[in-house]
N, C-alpha and C positions, 0 to 999 in steps of 0.2 A: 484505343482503350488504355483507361489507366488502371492498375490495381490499387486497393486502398492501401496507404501507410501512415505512418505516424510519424509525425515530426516533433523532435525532441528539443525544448530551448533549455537548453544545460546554463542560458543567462537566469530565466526564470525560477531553475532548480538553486542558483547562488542566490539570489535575493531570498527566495523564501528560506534558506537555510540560517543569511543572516538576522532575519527574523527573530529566528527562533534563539540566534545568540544573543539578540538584544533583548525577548522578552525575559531570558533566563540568565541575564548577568554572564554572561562567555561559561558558564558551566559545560561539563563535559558533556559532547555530544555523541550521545547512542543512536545513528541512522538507520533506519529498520528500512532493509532492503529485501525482503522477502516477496516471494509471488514475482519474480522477475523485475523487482526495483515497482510495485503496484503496477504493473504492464508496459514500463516505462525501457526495461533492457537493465534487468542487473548488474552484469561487466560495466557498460558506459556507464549510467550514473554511478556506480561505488567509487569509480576510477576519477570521475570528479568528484565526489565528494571528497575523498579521500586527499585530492589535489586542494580542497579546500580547508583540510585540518581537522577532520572528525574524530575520534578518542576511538569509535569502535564502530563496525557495522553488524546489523541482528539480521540474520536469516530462520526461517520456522527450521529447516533442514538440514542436515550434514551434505547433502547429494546438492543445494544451492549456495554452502559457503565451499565448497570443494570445486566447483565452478569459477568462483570468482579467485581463490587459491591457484587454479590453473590457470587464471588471465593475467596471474604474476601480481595481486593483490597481498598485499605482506603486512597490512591490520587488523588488527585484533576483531576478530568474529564470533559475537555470543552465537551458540544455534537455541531454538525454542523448543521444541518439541520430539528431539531424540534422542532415545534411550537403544540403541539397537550399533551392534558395530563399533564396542568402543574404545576399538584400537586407530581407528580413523577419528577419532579425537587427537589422537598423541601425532599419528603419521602427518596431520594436514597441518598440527596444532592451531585446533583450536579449543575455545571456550565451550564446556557446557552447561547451561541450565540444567539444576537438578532441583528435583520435587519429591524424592524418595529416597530413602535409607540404602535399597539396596541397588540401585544405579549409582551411588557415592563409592560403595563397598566394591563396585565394579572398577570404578575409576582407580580407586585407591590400591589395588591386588595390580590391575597394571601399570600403574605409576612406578609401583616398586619394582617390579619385574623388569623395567625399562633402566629402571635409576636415573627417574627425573621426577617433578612434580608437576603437577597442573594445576592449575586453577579454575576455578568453577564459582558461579554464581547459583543463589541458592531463591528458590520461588516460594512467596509466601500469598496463601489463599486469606486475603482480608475481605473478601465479599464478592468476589467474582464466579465463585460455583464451577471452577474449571479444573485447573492445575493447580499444585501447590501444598504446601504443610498448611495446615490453619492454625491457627494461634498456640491453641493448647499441646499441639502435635510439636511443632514449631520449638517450643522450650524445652521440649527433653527431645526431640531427635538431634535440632541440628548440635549439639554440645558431642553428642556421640560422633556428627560427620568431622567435629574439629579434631577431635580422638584419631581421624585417622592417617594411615603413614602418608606422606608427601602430596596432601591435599592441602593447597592453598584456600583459603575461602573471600577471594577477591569481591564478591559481590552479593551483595542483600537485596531484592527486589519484591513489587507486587503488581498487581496492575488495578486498577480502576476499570469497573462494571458501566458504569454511566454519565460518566465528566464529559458528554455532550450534551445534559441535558440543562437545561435553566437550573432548576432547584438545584442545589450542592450541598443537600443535606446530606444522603448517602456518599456519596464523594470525601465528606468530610470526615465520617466516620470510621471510610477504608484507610485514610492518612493517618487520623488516630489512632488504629490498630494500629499499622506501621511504625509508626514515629515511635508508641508504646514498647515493642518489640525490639526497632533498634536500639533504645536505650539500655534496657532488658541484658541485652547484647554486647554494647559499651562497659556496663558496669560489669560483664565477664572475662570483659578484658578480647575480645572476638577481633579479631583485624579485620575487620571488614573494609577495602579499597573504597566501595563503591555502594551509594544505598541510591537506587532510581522508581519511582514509581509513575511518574509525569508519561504519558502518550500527548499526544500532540495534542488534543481539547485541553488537559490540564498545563501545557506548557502554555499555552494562552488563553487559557483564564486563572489557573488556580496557581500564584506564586509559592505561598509555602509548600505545594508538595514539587517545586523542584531541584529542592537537597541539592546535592553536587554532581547527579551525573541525570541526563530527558531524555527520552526514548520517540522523537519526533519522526513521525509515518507517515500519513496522510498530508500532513501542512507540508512538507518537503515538496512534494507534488501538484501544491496549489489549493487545497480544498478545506475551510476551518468550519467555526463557529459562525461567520458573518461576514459580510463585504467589509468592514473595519477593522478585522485583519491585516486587508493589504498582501494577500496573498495573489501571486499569480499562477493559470493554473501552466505546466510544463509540457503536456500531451495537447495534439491537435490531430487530430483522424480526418482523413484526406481521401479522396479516388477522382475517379473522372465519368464519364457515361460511355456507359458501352453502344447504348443505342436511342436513339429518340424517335418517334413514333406518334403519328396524326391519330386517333381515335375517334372514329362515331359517338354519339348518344347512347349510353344503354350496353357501354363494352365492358366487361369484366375482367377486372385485372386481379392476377397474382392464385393464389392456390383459396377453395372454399368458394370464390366469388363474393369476398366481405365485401370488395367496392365494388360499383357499376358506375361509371359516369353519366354525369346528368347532364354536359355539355359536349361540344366537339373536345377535343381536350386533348394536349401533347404531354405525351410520356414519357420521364427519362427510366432509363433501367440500368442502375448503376451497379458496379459490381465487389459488392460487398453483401455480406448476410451473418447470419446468426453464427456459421462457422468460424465467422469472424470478429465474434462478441458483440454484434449488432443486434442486441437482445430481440426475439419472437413476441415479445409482450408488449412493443411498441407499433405492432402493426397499427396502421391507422391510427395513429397515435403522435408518430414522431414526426423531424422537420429535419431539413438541410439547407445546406446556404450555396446560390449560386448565383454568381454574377451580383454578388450584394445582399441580395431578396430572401427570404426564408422559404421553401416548399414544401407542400407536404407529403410524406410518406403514404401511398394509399395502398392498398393490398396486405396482404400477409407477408413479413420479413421472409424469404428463403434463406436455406442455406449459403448461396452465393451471392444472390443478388438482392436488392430493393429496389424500389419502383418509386418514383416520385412525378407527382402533377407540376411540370414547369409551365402550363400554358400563360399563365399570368408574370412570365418572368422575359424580361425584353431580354432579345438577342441572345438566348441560349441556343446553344448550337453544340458542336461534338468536341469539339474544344474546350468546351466550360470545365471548370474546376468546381470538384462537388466538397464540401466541408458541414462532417458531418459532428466533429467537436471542433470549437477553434470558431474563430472570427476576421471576419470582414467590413472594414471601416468601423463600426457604431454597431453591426447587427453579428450578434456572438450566439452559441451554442455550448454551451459547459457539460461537463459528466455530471454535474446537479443536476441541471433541466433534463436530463435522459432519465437519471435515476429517476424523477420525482413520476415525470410521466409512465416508469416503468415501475414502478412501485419498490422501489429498493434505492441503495445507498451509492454512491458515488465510489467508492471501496469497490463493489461488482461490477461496476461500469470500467472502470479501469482493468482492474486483474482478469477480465473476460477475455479484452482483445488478442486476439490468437497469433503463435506463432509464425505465420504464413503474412500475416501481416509487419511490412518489412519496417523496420525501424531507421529514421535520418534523422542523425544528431549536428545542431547548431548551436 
Protein backbone atom coordinates (compact mmCIF):
# COMPACT_ATOMS: atom_id res chain seq x y z
CA UNK A 1 0.00 0.00 0.00
CA UNK A 2 0.89 3.31 -1.10
CA UNK A 3 -0.52 6.56 0.54
CA UNK A 4 -1.19 9.34 -1.83
CA UNK A 5 1.33 12.24 -2.20
CA UNK A 6 2.21 15.06 -4.12
CA UNK A 7 5.03 15.50 -5.98
CA UNK A 8 6.38 18.85 -6.26
CA UNK A 9 8.52 19.97 -9.63
CA UNK A 10 10.10 23.28 -8.14
CA UNK A 11 11.72 23.00 -12.16
CA UNK A 12 8.02 23.66 -13.23
CA UNK A 13 7.49 26.35 -10.46
CA UNK A 14 10.86 28.28 -12.24
CA UNK A 15 9.65 28.26 -15.72
CA UNK A 16 6.36 29.41 -14.84
CA UNK A 17 7.77 32.18 -12.68
CA UNK A 18 10.01 33.24 -15.60
CA UNK A 19 6.97 33.56 -17.51
CA UNK A 20 5.53 35.73 -15.66
CA UNK A 21 8.94 37.95 -15.74
CA UNK A 22 8.84 37.85 -19.31
CA UNK A 23 5.30 38.76 -19.84
CA UNK A 24 5.81 41.77 -17.31
CA UNK A 25 9.07 43.28 -18.57
CA UNK A 26 11.26 41.70 -14.98
CA UNK A 27 8.93 44.08 -12.90
CA UNK A 28 8.76 43.39 -9.33
CA UNK A 29 7.32 40.34 -8.34
CA UNK A 30 4.69 39.84 -5.64
CA UNK A 31 4.42 35.72 -5.07
CA UNK A 32 1.27 35.05 -3.46
CA UNK A 33 1.83 32.19 -1.44
CA UNK A 34 -1.11 31.89 0.66
CA UNK A 35 -3.32 28.66 1.43
CA UNK A 36 -0.03 26.64 1.83
CA UNK A 37 1.76 28.00 -1.44
CA UNK A 38 -2.17 26.91 -3.34
CA UNK A 39 -1.63 23.17 -1.72
CA UNK A 40 1.67 23.13 -2.97
CA UNK A 41 3.86 23.34 0.77
CA UNK A 42 4.30 27.19 1.67
CA UNK A 43 8.07 26.73 3.35
CA UNK A 44 9.41 24.77 0.13
CA UNK A 45 8.03 26.88 -2.62
CA UNK A 46 8.62 30.59 -0.93
CA UNK A 47 12.30 29.14 -0.19
CA UNK A 48 12.52 28.76 -3.99
CA UNK A 49 11.02 31.35 -5.00
CA UNK A 50 12.75 33.40 -2.88
CA UNK A 51 16.20 31.60 -4.32
CA UNK A 52 14.68 32.78 -7.47
CA UNK A 53 14.74 36.76 -6.79
CA UNK A 54 11.05 37.67 -5.87
CA UNK A 55 10.54 41.45 -4.38
CA UNK A 56 8.08 39.99 -1.85
CA UNK A 57 5.81 37.04 -0.93
CA UNK A 58 1.64 37.77 -0.03
CA UNK A 59 0.09 35.37 2.45
CA UNK A 60 -3.88 35.97 3.41
CA UNK A 61 -2.56 35.59 7.26
CA UNK A 62 -0.13 36.66 9.96
CA UNK A 63 -0.34 32.93 11.43
CA UNK A 64 1.04 31.74 7.35
CA UNK A 65 3.76 34.49 7.03
CA UNK A 66 4.88 33.80 10.58
CA UNK A 67 5.45 30.25 9.35
CA UNK A 68 7.53 30.93 6.66
CA UNK A 69 9.46 33.67 9.18
CA UNK A 70 10.19 30.69 11.29
CA UNK A 71 11.53 28.43 8.32
CA UNK A 72 14.26 31.44 8.32
CA UNK A 73 12.50 33.32 5.27
CA UNK A 74 13.87 36.95 5.63
CA UNK A 75 11.51 38.65 2.49
CA UNK A 76 9.38 40.99 2.69
CA UNK A 77 5.83 39.49 3.39
CA UNK A 78 2.65 41.54 2.50
CA UNK A 79 -0.24 39.63 4.78
CA UNK A 80 -4.08 40.15 3.20
CA UNK A 81 -6.52 40.08 5.51
CA UNK A 82 -5.35 40.83 9.19
CA UNK A 83 -6.42 43.27 11.21
CA UNK A 84 -6.10 41.41 14.86
CA UNK A 85 -2.55 41.17 16.79
CA UNK A 86 -0.77 44.02 15.70
CA UNK A 87 2.20 43.89 17.46
CA UNK A 88 3.17 40.62 15.46
CA UNK A 89 3.33 42.95 12.60
CA UNK A 90 6.32 44.74 14.24
CA UNK A 91 7.77 41.27 16.19
CA UNK A 92 7.87 39.18 12.82
CA UNK A 93 8.13 42.48 10.61
CA UNK A 94 6.19 42.25 8.41
CA UNK A 95 3.98 44.24 5.86
CA UNK A 96 0.39 45.09 6.43
CA UNK A 97 -2.48 45.62 3.98
CA UNK A 98 -4.75 48.13 5.38
CA UNK A 99 -8.33 48.91 4.19
CA UNK A 100 -9.40 51.15 7.18
CA UNK A 101 -8.63 54.36 9.06
CA UNK A 102 -8.51 52.65 12.33
CA UNK A 103 -6.27 49.60 11.77
CA UNK A 104 -3.49 52.44 10.31
CA UNK A 105 -4.19 54.34 13.80
CA UNK A 106 -3.37 50.98 15.41
CA UNK A 107 -0.22 50.63 13.52
CA UNK A 108 0.83 53.98 13.88
CA UNK A 109 0.29 54.25 18.23
CA UNK A 110 2.71 51.21 18.00
CA UNK A 111 4.93 52.27 15.71
CA UNK A 112 5.64 55.01 17.90
CA UNK A 113 5.70 53.15 21.20
CA UNK A 114 8.35 50.96 19.58
CA UNK A 115 10.33 53.89 17.75
CA UNK A 116 10.37 52.37 14.52
CA UNK A 117 8.17 52.66 11.45
CA UNK A 118 6.50 50.40 9.36
CA UNK A 119 5.26 50.19 6.25
CA UNK A 120 1.99 49.26 4.93
CA UNK A 121 0.31 48.95 1.86
CA UNK A 122 -2.90 50.44 1.41
CA UNK A 123 -6.21 48.57 -0.46
CA UNK A 124 -8.37 50.32 -2.85
CA UNK A 125 -11.95 48.87 -3.53
CA UNK A 126 -12.12 49.81 -7.67
CA UNK A 127 -14.94 47.06 -8.34
CA UNK A 128 -14.36 44.10 -6.46
CA UNK A 129 -17.15 44.55 -3.53
CA UNK A 130 -14.65 43.09 -0.90
CA UNK A 131 -11.99 44.85 0.89
CA UNK A 132 -10.74 48.23 0.47
CA UNK A 133 -11.46 52.28 0.47
CA UNK A 134 -13.51 53.00 -2.65
CA UNK A 135 -12.72 55.95 -4.47
CA UNK A 136 -14.37 58.56 -2.83
CA UNK A 137 -13.43 57.19 0.82
CA UNK A 138 -10.02 56.68 -0.64
CA UNK A 139 -9.29 60.80 -1.16
CA UNK A 140 -9.87 61.93 2.20
CA UNK A 141 -8.89 58.90 4.25
CA UNK A 142 -5.87 57.82 2.89
CA UNK A 143 -4.12 61.78 3.27
CA UNK A 144 -5.17 61.33 6.95
CA UNK A 145 -3.22 57.73 7.13
CA UNK A 146 -0.06 59.84 5.64
CA UNK A 147 -0.85 62.26 8.65
CA UNK A 148 0.27 59.64 10.75
CA UNK A 149 3.50 59.18 12.99
CA UNK A 150 6.03 56.73 11.50
CA UNK A 151 3.83 55.18 8.91
CA UNK A 152 5.45 54.50 5.75
CA UNK A 153 2.92 54.19 2.82
CA UNK A 154 5.01 51.75 0.73
CA UNK A 155 2.18 50.41 -1.27
CA UNK A 156 -1.04 51.33 -3.33
CA UNK A 157 -3.05 48.34 -4.49
CA UNK A 158 -6.49 47.02 -5.87
CA UNK A 159 -7.46 43.83 -7.33
CA UNK A 160 -9.53 42.95 -10.29
CA UNK A 161 -13.16 41.23 -9.95
CA UNK A 162 -12.94 39.35 -13.32
CA UNK A 163 -9.60 39.50 -15.70
CA UNK A 164 -10.33 35.93 -16.42
CA UNK A 165 -13.03 36.63 -18.38
CA UNK A 166 -12.79 37.29 -22.35
CA UNK A 167 -14.51 40.63 -22.37
CA UNK A 168 -12.09 43.30 -20.41
CA UNK A 169 -14.53 45.91 -20.33
CA UNK A 170 -14.91 45.80 -16.51
CA UNK A 171 -11.28 44.96 -16.11
CA UNK A 172 -10.59 48.08 -17.85
CA UNK A 173 -12.63 50.31 -15.91
CA UNK A 174 -11.07 48.96 -12.40
CA UNK A 175 -7.50 50.19 -13.88
CA UNK A 176 -9.01 53.39 -14.75
CA UNK A 177 -10.10 53.89 -11.24
CA UNK A 178 -6.77 53.01 -10.23
CA UNK A 179 -4.46 54.73 -12.45
CA UNK A 180 -7.08 57.91 -11.76
CA UNK A 181 -6.25 57.62 -8.05
CA UNK A 182 -2.71 57.04 -8.38
CA UNK A 183 -2.28 60.04 -10.05
CA UNK A 184 -4.58 61.87 -7.61
CA UNK A 185 -1.82 60.72 -5.33
CA UNK A 186 1.40 61.62 -7.21
CA UNK A 187 0.13 65.20 -7.72
CA UNK A 188 0.08 65.00 -3.57
CA UNK A 189 3.14 64.34 -3.58
CA UNK A 190 2.36 60.57 -1.66
CA UNK A 191 5.53 58.27 -1.84
CA UNK A 192 4.01 55.49 -2.72
CA UNK A 193 7.09 52.50 -3.39
CA UNK A 194 4.71 50.32 -5.00
CA UNK A 195 1.40 50.57 -7.15
CA UNK A 196 0.26 46.66 -8.17
CA UNK A 197 -2.99 45.60 -9.24
CA UNK A 198 -2.11 42.59 -11.93
CA UNK A 199 -3.25 38.74 -10.42
CA UNK A 200 -2.07 36.37 -12.54
CA UNK A 201 -5.03 36.54 -15.46
CA UNK A 202 -4.05 40.35 -15.83
CA UNK A 203 -0.22 39.53 -15.87
CA UNK A 204 -0.98 37.59 -18.91
CA UNK A 205 -3.41 39.28 -20.80
CA UNK A 206 -3.70 42.83 -19.70
CA UNK A 207 -0.02 44.74 -20.08
CA UNK A 208 -1.05 48.15 -18.93
CA UNK A 209 -2.28 47.19 -15.52
CA UNK A 210 1.17 45.85 -14.72
CA UNK A 211 2.68 49.23 -13.43
CA UNK A 212 5.91 48.23 -11.43
CA UNK A 213 5.25 45.62 -9.13
CA UNK A 214 2.22 41.74 -10.31
CA UNK A 215 0.79 39.74 -7.78
CA UNK A 216 1.14 36.26 -9.89
CA UNK A 217 -0.87 33.18 -7.77
CA UNK A 218 -2.24 30.78 -9.75
CA UNK A 219 0.22 30.86 -13.03
CA UNK A 220 3.11 30.19 -10.49
CA UNK A 221 1.43 26.76 -10.11
CA UNK A 222 0.78 25.97 -13.66
CA UNK A 223 -2.86 26.92 -14.42
CA UNK A 224 -3.81 30.41 -16.80
CA UNK A 225 -6.11 31.76 -19.34
CA UNK A 226 -5.26 28.94 -22.15
CA UNK A 227 -2.81 26.18 -23.17
CA UNK A 228 -0.74 29.31 -25.02
CA UNK A 229 0.45 30.34 -22.02
CA UNK A 230 2.85 27.72 -21.76
CA UNK A 231 2.43 27.13 -18.41
CA UNK A 232 3.39 23.93 -16.66
CA UNK A 233 1.29 22.68 -14.05
CA UNK A 234 3.83 22.03 -10.51
CA UNK A 235 1.46 19.44 -8.41
CA UNK A 236 1.08 15.84 -9.43
CA UNK A 237 -1.25 13.65 -6.92
CA UNK A 238 0.08 10.25 -6.60
CA UNK A 239 -0.88 6.76 -4.44
CA UNK A 240 -0.89 3.14 -5.21
CA UNK A 241 -3.84 0.51 -4.57
CA UNK A 242 -4.53 -0.92 -1.50
CA UNK A 243 -6.50 -3.74 -3.03
CA UNK A 244 -7.70 -5.12 -6.33
CA UNK A 245 -10.77 -7.32 -6.38
CA UNK A 246 -12.60 -9.78 -9.18
CA UNK A 247 -16.44 -8.75 -9.06
CA UNK A 248 -19.60 -10.55 -10.34
CA UNK A 249 -22.24 -8.90 -12.41
CA UNK A 250 -24.74 -6.84 -10.38
CA UNK A 251 -22.02 -5.87 -7.40
CA UNK A 252 -22.33 -2.74 -5.71
CA UNK A 253 -19.65 -0.62 -5.10
CA UNK A 254 -18.80 2.22 -2.49
CA UNK A 255 -21.55 3.94 -0.07
CA UNK A 256 -25.64 4.48 -1.59
CA UNK A 257 -24.90 1.73 -4.20
CA UNK A 258 -24.56 4.63 -7.06
CA UNK A 259 -22.67 1.93 -9.29
CA UNK A 260 -23.63 -1.75 -9.73
CA UNK A 261 -21.47 -3.48 -12.40
CA UNK A 262 -22.75 -4.68 -15.50
CA UNK A 263 -19.84 -7.03 -16.07
CA UNK A 264 -17.37 -9.35 -14.21
CA UNK A 265 -15.23 -6.43 -13.46
CA UNK A 266 -11.73 -5.77 -11.28
CA UNK A 267 -11.62 -3.26 -8.81
CA UNK A 268 -8.93 -1.20 -7.55
CA UNK A 269 -9.47 0.56 -4.17
CA UNK A 270 -7.05 3.14 -3.73
CA UNK A 271 -6.30 4.97 -0.90
CA UNK A 272 -7.10 8.36 -1.05
CA UNK A 273 -10.67 10.17 -0.44
CA UNK A 274 -12.34 13.38 0.20
CA UNK A 275 -10.22 13.70 3.57
CA UNK A 276 -7.79 14.25 1.21
CA UNK A 277 -9.21 16.95 -1.17
CA UNK A 278 -10.35 14.21 -3.55
CA UNK A 279 -13.56 16.08 -3.99
CA UNK A 280 -17.11 13.91 -3.13
CA UNK A 281 -18.65 15.58 -6.23
CA UNK A 282 -16.64 13.59 -8.48
CA UNK A 283 -18.17 10.25 -7.58
CA UNK A 284 -18.65 8.56 -10.71
CA UNK A 285 -17.60 11.22 -12.32
CA UNK A 286 -13.71 11.14 -12.19
CA UNK A 287 -10.60 9.16 -13.90
CA UNK A 288 -7.14 8.01 -12.93
CA UNK A 289 -4.30 6.96 -14.70
CA UNK A 290 -2.60 3.65 -14.38
CA UNK A 291 -0.23 1.74 -16.23
CA UNK A 292 -0.70 4.61 -19.10
CA UNK A 293 -4.70 4.06 -19.54
CA UNK A 294 -7.28 6.42 -17.87
CA UNK A 295 -10.07 4.47 -15.22
CA UNK A 296 -12.81 5.27 -14.07
CA UNK A 297 -13.70 6.29 -10.62
CA UNK A 298 -17.09 4.35 -9.92
CA UNK A 299 -18.81 4.59 -6.53
CA UNK A 300 -19.06 7.43 -4.14
CA UNK A 301 -15.65 9.22 -3.14
CA UNK A 302 -14.99 8.15 0.69
CA UNK A 303 -13.28 9.67 3.04
CA UNK A 304 -10.11 7.52 2.60
CA UNK A 305 -10.59 5.73 -0.26
CA UNK A 306 -11.75 5.58 -4.02
CA UNK A 307 -12.64 2.83 -6.09
CA UNK A 308 -11.65 2.52 -9.60
CA UNK A 309 -12.77 0.08 -12.59
CA UNK A 310 -9.19 -1.32 -13.78
CA UNK A 311 -10.75 -4.37 -15.63
CA UNK A 312 -9.99 -2.87 -19.04
CA UNK A 313 -6.43 -1.90 -18.10
CA UNK A 314 -3.53 -4.54 -18.99
CA UNK A 315 -1.34 -5.81 -16.37
CA UNK A 316 -2.56 -3.86 -13.34
CA UNK A 317 -1.64 -5.52 -10.40
CA UNK A 318 -0.63 -4.25 -6.70
CA UNK A 319 2.22 -2.65 -7.79
CA UNK A 320 0.62 -0.19 -10.28
CA UNK A 321 1.00 3.36 -9.63
CA UNK A 322 -2.36 5.27 -9.44
CA UNK A 323 -2.12 9.18 -10.77
CA UNK A 324 -4.62 11.01 -9.93
CA UNK A 325 -3.25 14.69 -11.11
CA UNK A 326 -0.17 14.39 -13.24
CA UNK A 327 0.68 12.27 -16.48
CA UNK A 328 1.90 9.41 -18.10
CA UNK A 329 3.51 9.51 -21.61
CA UNK A 330 0.56 11.52 -23.76
CA UNK A 331 -2.42 10.67 -21.30
CA UNK A 332 -2.46 13.50 -18.52
CA UNK A 333 -5.03 14.54 -15.84
CA UNK A 334 -4.81 18.32 -14.65
CA UNK A 335 -6.62 20.19 -11.62
CA UNK A 336 -8.80 21.77 -14.72
CA UNK A 337 -10.12 18.36 -15.77
CA UNK A 338 -11.19 17.71 -11.94
CA UNK A 339 -12.39 21.17 -11.46
CA UNK A 340 -14.57 21.18 -14.57
CA UNK A 341 -15.87 17.67 -13.89
CA UNK A 342 -16.42 18.83 -10.23
CA UNK A 343 -18.02 22.00 -11.01
CA UNK A 344 -15.57 24.40 -9.51
CA UNK A 345 -12.09 26.05 -10.17
CA UNK A 346 -8.82 24.60 -10.22
CA UNK A 347 -8.00 27.16 -7.16
CA UNK A 348 -10.18 24.41 -4.89
CA UNK A 349 -8.78 21.67 -6.52
CA UNK A 350 -5.47 22.55 -5.28
CA UNK A 351 -5.95 24.38 -1.86
CA UNK A 352 -8.17 21.08 -0.95
CA UNK A 353 -5.46 18.65 -0.82
CA UNK A 354 -4.98 17.80 2.77
CA UNK A 355 -2.25 17.95 5.16
CA UNK A 356 -1.90 14.17 5.71
CA UNK A 357 -1.07 14.12 2.22
CA UNK A 358 2.71 14.13 2.17
CA UNK A 359 4.51 16.43 -0.02
CA UNK A 360 8.13 15.42 -2.37
CA UNK A 361 9.88 18.12 -3.71
CA UNK A 362 11.95 17.72 -7.01
Amino acid sequence: MQKAFAEIDLKALSHNLKIARQKTGNKNILAVVKANAYGHGAVEISKHLVKQGVSYLGTAFKSEAIELRESGINTSILVFFDRENIDEYFKYNLTPLVFDLSTARKLSKEAVRRKRRIAIHIKIDTGMGRLGFTIDKALTEIPKIACLKNIELEGLMSHFSDADLEDKGFMALQLKRFLSLKKEFQQKKFGFKYHHIANSAAVLSMKDAHLNMVRPGIMLYGYGLSKGDNLRPVLSLKSGILLLKKVPVGTPISYGRTFITKRKSIIATIPVGYADGYSRRISNNGEVIINGKKAPVVGRVCMDTIMADVTDIPGVNMDSGVILIGSQGRVKITAQDIAERAGTIPYEVLTSIGQRVTRVYK
